[in-house]
N, C-alpha and C positions, 0 to 999 in steps of 0.2 A: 598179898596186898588186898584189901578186905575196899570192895566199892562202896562209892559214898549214895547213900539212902535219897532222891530228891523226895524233897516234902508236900503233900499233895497242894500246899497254900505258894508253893514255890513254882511246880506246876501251873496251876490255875495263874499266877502272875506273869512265868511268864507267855503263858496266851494271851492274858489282856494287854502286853505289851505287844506282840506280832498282832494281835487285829488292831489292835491303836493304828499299827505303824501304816498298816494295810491302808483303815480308810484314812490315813494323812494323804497317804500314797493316790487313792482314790480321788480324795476332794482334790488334790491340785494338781489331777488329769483332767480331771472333768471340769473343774469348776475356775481354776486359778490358770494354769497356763495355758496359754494361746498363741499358734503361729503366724497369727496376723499381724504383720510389722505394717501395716498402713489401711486408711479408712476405705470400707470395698461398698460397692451397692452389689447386691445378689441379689440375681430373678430366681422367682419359683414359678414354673409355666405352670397352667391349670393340667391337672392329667399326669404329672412325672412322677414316682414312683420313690418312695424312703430313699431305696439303693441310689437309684440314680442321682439324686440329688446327694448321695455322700460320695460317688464319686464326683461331681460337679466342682463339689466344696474342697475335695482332694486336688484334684488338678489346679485350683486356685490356689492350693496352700493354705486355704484357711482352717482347714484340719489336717492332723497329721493319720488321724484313723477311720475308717469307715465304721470299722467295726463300732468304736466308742460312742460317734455321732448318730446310728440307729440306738443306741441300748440309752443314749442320753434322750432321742426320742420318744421312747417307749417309757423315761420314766418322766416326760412330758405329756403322756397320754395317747400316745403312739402314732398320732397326727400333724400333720404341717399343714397350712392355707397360701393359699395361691398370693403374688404380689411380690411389690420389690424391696427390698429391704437392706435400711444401712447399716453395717457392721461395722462395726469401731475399730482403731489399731487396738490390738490386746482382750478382743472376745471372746472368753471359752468359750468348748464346743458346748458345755452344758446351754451356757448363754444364745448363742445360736439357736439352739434345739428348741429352747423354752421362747424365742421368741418366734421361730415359725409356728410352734404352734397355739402363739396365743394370734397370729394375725397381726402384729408387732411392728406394719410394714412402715415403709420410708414413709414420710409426708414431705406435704411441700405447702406453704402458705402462697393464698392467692389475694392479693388486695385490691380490692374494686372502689376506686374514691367515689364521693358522691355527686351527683351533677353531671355524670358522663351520659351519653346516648347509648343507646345499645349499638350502634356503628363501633363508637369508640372505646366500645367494652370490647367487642368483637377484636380490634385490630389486638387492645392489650390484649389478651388472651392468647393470641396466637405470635405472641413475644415472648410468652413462658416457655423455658424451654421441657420444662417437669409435667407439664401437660400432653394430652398426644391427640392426634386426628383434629377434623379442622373445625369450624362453625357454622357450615351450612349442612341440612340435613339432605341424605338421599334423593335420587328422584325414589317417588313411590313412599316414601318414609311420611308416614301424619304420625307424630307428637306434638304436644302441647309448647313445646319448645321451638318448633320449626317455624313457626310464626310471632315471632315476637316483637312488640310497640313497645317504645318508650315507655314506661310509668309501668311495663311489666317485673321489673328486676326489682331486687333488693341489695344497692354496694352494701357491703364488709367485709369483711375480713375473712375467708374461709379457709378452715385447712383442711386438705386431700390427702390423698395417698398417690404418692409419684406414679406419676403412667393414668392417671384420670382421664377420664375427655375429655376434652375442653365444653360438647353438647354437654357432660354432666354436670357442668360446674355450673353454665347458664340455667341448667333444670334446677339447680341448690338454689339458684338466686331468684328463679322465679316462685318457688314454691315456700321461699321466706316471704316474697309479698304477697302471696298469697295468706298466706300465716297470717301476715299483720291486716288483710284485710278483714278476713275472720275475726280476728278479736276486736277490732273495731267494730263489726256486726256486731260481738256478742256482749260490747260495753253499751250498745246503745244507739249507735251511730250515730253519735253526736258531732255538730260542724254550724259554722253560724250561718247565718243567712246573705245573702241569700244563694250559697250553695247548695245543691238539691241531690248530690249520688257523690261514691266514692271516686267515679271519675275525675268529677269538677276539684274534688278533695285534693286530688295526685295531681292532676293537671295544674290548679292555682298554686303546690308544692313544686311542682317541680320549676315554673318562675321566680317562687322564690329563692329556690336553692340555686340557680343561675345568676341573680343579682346579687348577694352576698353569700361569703364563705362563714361570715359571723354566725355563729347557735342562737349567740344574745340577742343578735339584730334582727334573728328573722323573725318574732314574733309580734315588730314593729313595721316589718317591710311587709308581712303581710296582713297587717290593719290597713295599710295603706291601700293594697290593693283591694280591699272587701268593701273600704269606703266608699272609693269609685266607683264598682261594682255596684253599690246601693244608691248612688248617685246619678248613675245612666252615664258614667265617663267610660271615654276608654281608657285601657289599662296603659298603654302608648308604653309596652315594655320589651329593651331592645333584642333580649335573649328570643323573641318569639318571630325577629325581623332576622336574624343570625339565622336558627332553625330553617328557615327558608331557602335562606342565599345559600347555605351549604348543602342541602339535599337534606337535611337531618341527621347532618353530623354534628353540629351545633358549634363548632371550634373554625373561627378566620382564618386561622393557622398565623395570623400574623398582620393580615389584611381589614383595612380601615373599615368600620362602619358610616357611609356616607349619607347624608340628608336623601339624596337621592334614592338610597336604598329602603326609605323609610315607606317606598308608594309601591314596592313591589304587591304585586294582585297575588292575595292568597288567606284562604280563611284561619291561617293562624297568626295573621298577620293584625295583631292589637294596635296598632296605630291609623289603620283605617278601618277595623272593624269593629264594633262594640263586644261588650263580655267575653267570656274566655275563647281559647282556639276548641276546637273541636276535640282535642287529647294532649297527654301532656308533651312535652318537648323536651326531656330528661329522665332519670332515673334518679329516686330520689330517697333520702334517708330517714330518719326515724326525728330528728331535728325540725325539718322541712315540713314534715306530715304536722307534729304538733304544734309548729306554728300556725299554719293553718287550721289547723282543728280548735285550737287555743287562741287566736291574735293579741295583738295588746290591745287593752282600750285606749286610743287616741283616736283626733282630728285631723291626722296628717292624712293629706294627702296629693303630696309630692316628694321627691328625693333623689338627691345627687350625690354622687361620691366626696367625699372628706378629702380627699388625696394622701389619708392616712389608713388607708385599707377597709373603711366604715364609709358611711355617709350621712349627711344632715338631712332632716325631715323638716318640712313647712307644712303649713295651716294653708296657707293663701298659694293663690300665682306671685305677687310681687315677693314674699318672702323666697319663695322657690327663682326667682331671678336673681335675687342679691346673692342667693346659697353658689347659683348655678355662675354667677360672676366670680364670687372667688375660687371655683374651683377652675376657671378657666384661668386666673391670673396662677393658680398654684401648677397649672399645666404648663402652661408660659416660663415659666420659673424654671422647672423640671429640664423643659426641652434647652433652654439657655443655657445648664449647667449641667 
């Protein structure tokens, strides 16, 4: 029986067909199946070692090989970075691999509304639970952060990486108003009169951003205030009598503003003192700053709430009684119903 001849083109085929199969075989080890059947967060300590961390991943289950998860490192660049990171159900180990070592870690969004005090930044903060360690610095510790006033932050929106400090976030937030007072300097430092430094800027912003949540309103609320200011009134604004009663936490919590509280002694107290308090009384946002920096041109100078979330502005005292009449009648109304 005479054997059959294979033909070198038959050969050569079928080798491209066994490596074919190899790297199918290949990619949907590496890159396609995963034994992660649920969403994992994994630490990477600073200091732990390839190995060690493939055994880490093994015992968790989230790989089935050690061997695969270093050789998937290595053709990630043969590095991982420190940090925690969330793993999805159904993430090859390739996937894994390419995101330790791009630094790929967990995050976590922190939102800072605007108009809080640094007390009441303080408290949220330490409600996050994706944050870690607390808001007071060291004894012995001077950073720039460990002393912090009002009108130092900047709220937004940040996002970290889970296991942050919480000191680091307050440094992100001061070092954005810092930023923004910079390019204020380097536009000119432009502010009308008779405002004189960036302080008074943040400070007269950060009243207004306590009297209204409007964007639109405030570069009306604060013509009002500039007006007075040039007029030798006082500013008779109640967020600066709040500031007081609460130690500088700026929130009643629920508790009335009374007449009587309008005489407490204290120089950031605009109702018995003239021009602004001595610093500001909030923390304030990029709204805030440009209405101040911008005002509207008008003559108002008075204003009561709407009872529609806004407020009316008057020229005169008598018009600001009639405004301040029916806001008391639409109070009236509210409390009856």
């Amino acid at each position: 029986m005479k054997k059959r001849k294979i033909s070198k083109n038959a050969f050569i085929q079928t080798c491209c067909i066994f490596c074919a199969l190899v790297l199918l075989v290949l990619i949907y080890c590496f890159g396609i199946y995963s034994p992660v059947k649920q969403n994992y967060v994994f630490q990477v300590q600073r200091g732990t070692s390839v190995s060690m961390i493939a055994k880490q991943l093994k015992t968790a289950k989230l790989i089935d090989s050690e061997s695969m998860f270093k050789i998937a490192v290595r053709g990630n660049g043969g590095q991982v970075q420190t940090g925690k990171y969330d793993i999805p159900a159904g993430t090859s180990v390739w996937k894994i691999a390419r995101m330790f070592a791009k630094g790929d870690v967990a995050t976590t969004v922190v939102v800072i509304p605007e108009g809080m005090t640094v007390r009441q930044i303080k408290e949220l903060l330490l409600q996050m639970p994706n944050l870690t360690g607390g808001v007071e610095c060291g004894n012995g510790t001077d950073l720039p952060v460990c002393d912090l006033a009002d009108g130092d932050l900047f709220p937004d929106t940040y996002r970290v990486a889970k296991g942050t400090s919480r000191l680091a976030v307050l440094d992100l937030m001061r070092k954005k108003m810092e930023e923004t007072k910079s390019n204020w300097e380097k536009t000119g430092s432009i502010m009308p009169a008779p405002l004189k430094n960036w302080n008074e800027v943040i400070t007269l912003a950060s009243i207004v951003q306590k009297e209204t949540p409007k964007a639109s309103e405030m570069p009306v609320v604060a013509s009002v205030y500039i007006n007075r200011l040039r007029k030798k009134m006082r500013l008779q604004a109640d967020p600066t009598v709040v500031y007081v009663l609460t130690n500088k936490l700026g929130d009643m919590r629920g508790a009335p503003l009374l007449r009587g509280h309008l005489k407490i002694e204290s120089p950031y107290n605009t109702y018995t003192n003239y021009g602004l308090p001595p610093a500001p009384i909030a923390n304030v946002g990029m709204d805030a700053i440009r209405a101040v920096i911008q005002p509207a041109d008008t003559n108002y100078l008075f204003f009561v709430a709407d009872g529609q979330g806004g407020h009316k502005f008057a020229k005169s005292y008598e018009e600001h009684m009639k405004n301040h009449a029916d806001w008391r009648a639409i109070k009236n109304f509210k409390n009856k119903n």
